[in-house]
C-alpha positions as CSV (number, residue, x, y, z in Angstrom):
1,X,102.9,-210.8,-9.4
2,X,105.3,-210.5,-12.5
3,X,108.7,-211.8,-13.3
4,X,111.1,-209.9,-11.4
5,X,112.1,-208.2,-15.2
6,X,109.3,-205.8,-15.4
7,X,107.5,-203.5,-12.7
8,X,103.5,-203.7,-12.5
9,X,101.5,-200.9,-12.5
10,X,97.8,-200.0,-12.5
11,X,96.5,-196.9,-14.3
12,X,92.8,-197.0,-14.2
13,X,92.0,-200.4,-16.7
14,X,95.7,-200.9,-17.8
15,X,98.4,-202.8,-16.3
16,X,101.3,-202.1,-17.7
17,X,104.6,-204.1,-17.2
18,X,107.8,-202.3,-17.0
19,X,108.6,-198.5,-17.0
20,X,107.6,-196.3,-19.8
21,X,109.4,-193.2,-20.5
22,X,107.2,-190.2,-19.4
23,X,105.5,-189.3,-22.5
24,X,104.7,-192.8,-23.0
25,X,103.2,-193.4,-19.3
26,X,101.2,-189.8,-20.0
27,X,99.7,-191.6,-23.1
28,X,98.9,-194.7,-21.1
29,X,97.1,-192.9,-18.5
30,X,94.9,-191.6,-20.9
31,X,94.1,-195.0,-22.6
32,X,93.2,-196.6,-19.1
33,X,91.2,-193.9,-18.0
34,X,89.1,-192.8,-20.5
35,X,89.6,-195.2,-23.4
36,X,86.9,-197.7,-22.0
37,X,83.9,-194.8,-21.4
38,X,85.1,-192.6,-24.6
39,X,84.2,-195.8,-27.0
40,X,81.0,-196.7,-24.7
41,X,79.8,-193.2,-25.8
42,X,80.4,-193.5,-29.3
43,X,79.3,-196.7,-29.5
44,X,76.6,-198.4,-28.8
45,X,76.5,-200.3,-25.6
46,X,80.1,-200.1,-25.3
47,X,79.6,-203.6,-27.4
48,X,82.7,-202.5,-29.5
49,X,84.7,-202.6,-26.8
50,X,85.1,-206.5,-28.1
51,X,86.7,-205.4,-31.3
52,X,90.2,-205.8,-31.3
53,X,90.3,-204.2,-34.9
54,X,87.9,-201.2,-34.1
55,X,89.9,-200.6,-30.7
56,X,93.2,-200.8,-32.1
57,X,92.8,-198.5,-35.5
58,X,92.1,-196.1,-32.2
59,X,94.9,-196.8,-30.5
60,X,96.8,-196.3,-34.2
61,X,95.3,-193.0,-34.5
62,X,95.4,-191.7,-31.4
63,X,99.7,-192.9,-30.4
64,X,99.9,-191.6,-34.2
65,X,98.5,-187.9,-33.9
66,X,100.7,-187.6,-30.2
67,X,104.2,-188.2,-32.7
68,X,104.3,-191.9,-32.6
69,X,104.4,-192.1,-36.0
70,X,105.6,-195.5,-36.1
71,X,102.8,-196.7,-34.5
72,X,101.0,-199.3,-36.2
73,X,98.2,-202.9,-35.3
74,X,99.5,-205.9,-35.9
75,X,97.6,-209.4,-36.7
76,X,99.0,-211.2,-33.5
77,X,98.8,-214.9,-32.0
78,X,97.8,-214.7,-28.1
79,X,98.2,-217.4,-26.3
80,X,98.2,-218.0,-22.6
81,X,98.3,-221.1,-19.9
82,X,99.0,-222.0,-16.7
83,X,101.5,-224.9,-15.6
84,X,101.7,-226.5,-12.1
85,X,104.8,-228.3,-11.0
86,X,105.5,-228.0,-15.0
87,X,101.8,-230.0,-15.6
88,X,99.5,-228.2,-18.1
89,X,96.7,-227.3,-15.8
90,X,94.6,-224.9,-18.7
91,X,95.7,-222.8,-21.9
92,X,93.6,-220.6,-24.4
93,X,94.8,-219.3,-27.7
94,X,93.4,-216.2,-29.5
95,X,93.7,-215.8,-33.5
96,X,95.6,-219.1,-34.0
97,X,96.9,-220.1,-37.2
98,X,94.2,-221.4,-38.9
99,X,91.5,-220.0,-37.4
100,X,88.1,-219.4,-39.5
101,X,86.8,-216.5,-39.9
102,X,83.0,-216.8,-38.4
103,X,80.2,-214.2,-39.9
104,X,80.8,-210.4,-39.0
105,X,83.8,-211.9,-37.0
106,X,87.8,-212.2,-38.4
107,X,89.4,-215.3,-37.2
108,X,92.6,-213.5,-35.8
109,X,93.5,-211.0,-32.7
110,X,95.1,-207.2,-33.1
111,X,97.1,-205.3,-30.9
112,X,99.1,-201.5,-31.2
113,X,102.5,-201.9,-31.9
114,X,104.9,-198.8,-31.2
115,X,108.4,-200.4,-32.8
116,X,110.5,-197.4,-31.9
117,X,109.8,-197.3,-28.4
118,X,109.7,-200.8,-28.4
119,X,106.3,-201.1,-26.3
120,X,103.0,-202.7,-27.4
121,X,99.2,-202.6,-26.2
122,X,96.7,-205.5,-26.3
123,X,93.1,-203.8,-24.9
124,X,90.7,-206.3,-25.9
125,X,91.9,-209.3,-23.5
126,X,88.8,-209.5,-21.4
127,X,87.8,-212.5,-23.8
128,X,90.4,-214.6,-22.7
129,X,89.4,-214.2,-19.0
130,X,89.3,-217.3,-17.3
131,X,89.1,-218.7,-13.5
132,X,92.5,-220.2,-14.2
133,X,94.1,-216.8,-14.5
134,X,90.7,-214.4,-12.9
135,X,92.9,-211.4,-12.8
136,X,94.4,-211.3,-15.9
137,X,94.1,-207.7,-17.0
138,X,92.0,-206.7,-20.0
139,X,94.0,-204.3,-21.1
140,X,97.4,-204.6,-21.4
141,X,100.8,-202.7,-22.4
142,X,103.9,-203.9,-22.2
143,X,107.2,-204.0,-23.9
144,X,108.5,-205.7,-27.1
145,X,111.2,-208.2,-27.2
146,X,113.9,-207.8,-29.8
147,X,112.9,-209.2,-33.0
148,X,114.1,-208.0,-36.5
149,X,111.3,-209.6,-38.8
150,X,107.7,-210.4,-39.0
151,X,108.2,-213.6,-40.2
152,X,107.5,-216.7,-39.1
153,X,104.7,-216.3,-35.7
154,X,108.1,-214.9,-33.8
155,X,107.6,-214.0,-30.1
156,X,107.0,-210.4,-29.6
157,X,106.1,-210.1,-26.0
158,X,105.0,-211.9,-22.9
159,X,104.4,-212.0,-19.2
160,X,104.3,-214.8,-16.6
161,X,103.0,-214.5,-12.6
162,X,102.8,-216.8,-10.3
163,X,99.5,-218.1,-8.8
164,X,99.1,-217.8,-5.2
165,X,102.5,-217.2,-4.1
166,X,103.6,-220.7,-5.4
167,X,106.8,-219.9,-7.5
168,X,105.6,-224.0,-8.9
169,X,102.2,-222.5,-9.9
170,X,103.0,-220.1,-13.0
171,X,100.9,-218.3,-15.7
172,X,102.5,-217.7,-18.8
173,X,101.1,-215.4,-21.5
174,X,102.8,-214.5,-25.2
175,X,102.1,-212.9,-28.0
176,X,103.3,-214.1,-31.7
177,X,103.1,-212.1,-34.8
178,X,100.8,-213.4,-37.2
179,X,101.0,-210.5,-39.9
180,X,100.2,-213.2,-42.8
181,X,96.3,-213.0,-41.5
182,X,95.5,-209.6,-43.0
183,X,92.0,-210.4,-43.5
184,X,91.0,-207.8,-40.9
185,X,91.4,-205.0,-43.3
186,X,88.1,-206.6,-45.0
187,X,86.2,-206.5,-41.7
188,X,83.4,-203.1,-41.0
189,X,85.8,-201.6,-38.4
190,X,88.7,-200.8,-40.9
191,X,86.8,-199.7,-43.6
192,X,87.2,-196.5,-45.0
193,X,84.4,-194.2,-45.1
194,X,80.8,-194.4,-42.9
195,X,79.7,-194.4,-39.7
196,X,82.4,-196.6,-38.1
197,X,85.3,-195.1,-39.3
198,X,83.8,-191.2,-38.2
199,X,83.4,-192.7,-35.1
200,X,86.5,-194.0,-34.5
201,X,88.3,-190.7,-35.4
202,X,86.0,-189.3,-32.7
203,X,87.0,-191.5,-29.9
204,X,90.6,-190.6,-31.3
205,X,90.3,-186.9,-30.9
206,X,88.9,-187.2,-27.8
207,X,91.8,-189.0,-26.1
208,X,93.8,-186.5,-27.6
209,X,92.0,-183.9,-25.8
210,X,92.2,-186.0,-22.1
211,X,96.0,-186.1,-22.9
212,X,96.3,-181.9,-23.5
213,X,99.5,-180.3,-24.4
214,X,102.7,-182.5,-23.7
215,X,105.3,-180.5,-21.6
216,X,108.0,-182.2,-21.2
């Protein structure tokens, strides 16, 4: 359960918090429906589906060619915990400041950021899974809060439920921009040219094709 501010709801692998406006949720559908098996089929194994970089230049592409043109990924701080009776019980952080870059990995998380509408979506969480917080989603969209600069590791959005209806049992999630770690744009998914890249505008154009002509 969420904080009374936003609505939950499931479509297919996303949970999104709060309401979308109807082009929006249309585009969401897609993502949680088909963005999972799409990058499966293109990729091998579906072992991709771990790459916050490779999955969010799709998400870029893909909000992009439906006239988000604003839409852009984001280096982002993740970090989530759970507090009972205000005691730290567990917390995980994903691409802290600091973090070293490991080989064929980038120290550092990505997410789609769509400024104008003021939503954002993380769809590489499964990683931070754990049995403190079992069904936190692995995909994820949900507004942005206000913030005017990129400066500083500023909030940009969060979430917090409570754990088996104990309002004294909480699990808090937020996300802080981190656009300083820019690395990723030396890692094999965002690489211009080759295999990866071809593929990725595939998976694009394919989502594009689930979400057909907008009406509205």
């Amino acid at each position: 359960m969420t904080d009374d501010a936003f609505a939950e709801m499931k479509l297919g692998d996303l949970t999104v918090y709060g309401e979308p406006p109807a082009k929006l949720r249309q585009a969401l559908a897609v993502v949680g429906a088909h963005l999972r098996p799409t990058i499966s089929r293109f990729f091998e194994g579906g072992n991709s589906l771990g790459s916050c970089v490779l999955v969010s230049l799709v998400l870029r592409d893909y909000f992009y060619r439906l006239g988000f043109t604003d839409a852009e990924v984001r280096s982002v701080i993740f970090q989530i915990n759970r507090r009972k009776r205000e005691e730290l019980v567990h917390s995980v952080g994903i691409g802290a400041v600091g973090q070293k870059d490991l080989p064929g990995h980038w120290g550092g998380h990505m997410i789609l950021v769509l400024p104008k509408a003021g939503w954002m979506v993380d769809a590489t969480l499964y990683q931070a899974k754990r049995d403190h917080w079992e069904d936190l989603p692995g995909m994820i969209a949900t507004p942005t809060f206000d913030f005017t600069t990129t400066e500083g590791n500023q909030p940009m959005a969060g979430f917090a439920t409570v754990a088996d209806d104990d309002k004294e049992d909480v699990v808090r999630a937020l996300w802080f921009d981190n656009s300083a770690n820019n690395r990723w744009r030396n890692t094999p998914a965002a690489r211009r040219g080759g295999r990866l890249e071809r593929h990725r505008r595939l998976v694009s154009e394919a989502l594009i094709e689930h979400f057909g002509k907008w009406r509205g």
